[in-house]
N, C-alpha and C positions, 0 to 999 in steps of 0.2 A: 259402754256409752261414751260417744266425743261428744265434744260440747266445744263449738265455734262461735264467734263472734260476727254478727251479719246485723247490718239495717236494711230498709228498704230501699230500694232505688228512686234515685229523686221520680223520674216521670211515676212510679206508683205511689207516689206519699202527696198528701192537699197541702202541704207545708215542712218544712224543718221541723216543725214539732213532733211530725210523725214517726220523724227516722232518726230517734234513739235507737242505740247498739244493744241488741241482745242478744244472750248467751243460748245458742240453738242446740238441740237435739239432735244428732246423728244416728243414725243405726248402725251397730256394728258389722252388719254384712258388705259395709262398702258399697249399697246401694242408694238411691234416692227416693224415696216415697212418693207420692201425690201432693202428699202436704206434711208438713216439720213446725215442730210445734218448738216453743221455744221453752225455758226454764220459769216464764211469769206465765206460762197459760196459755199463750197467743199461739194462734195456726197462721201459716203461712203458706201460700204455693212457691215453692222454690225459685221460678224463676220473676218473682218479684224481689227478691234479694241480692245483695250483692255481700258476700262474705271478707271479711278486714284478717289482713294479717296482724294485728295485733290493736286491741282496744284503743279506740279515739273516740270524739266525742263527748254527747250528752246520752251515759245511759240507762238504760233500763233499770230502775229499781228493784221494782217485780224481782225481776231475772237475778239482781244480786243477792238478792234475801234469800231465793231458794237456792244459789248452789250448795252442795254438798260441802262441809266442810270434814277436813280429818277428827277424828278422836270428838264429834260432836254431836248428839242425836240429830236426825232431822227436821227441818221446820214440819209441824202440823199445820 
C-alpha cells in the first residue's frame, strides 16, 4: 500500500474548510480505481483531487490517527 497526500481541488470543495490534506490510499498495482479512499474513511473520485508533493496545510486528523506506525499495534 502507498499512502500520498491529496486535498480536493478548490472548484470541488464549498470552502477551505473542506480541503484539509489527507493521507490517500494507493493500490499497489499502479492502477487508479473509481474511487480511493483515504486513511480517515473518506471516498473520493480521483479526479476531484489534487495530490501535494509533500504535506502543507490544514490536515486531516482522521487520516493522522490511523496511519500505521512502526513497532505499534494498530488503531481499533
Amino acid at each position: 500500500m502507498t499512502l500520498i497526500f491529496a486535498r480536493l481541488l478548490r472548484e470541488h470543495a464549498r470552502g477551505e474548510s473542506e480541503r484539509v490534506v489527507h493521507l490517500i490510499r494507493l493500490p499497489g498495482d499502479g492502477g487508479i480505481p473509481p474511487h480511493l479512499f483515504a486513511q480517515c474513511g473518506e471516498r473520493f473520485e480521483p479526479y476531484v483531487l489534487e495530490s501535494l508533493p509533500l504535506p502543507g496545510g490544514a490536515p486531516c486528523v482522521p487520516c493522522l490517527a490511523a496511519v500505521p506506525r512502526p513497532g505499534l499495534p494498530p488503531n481499533e
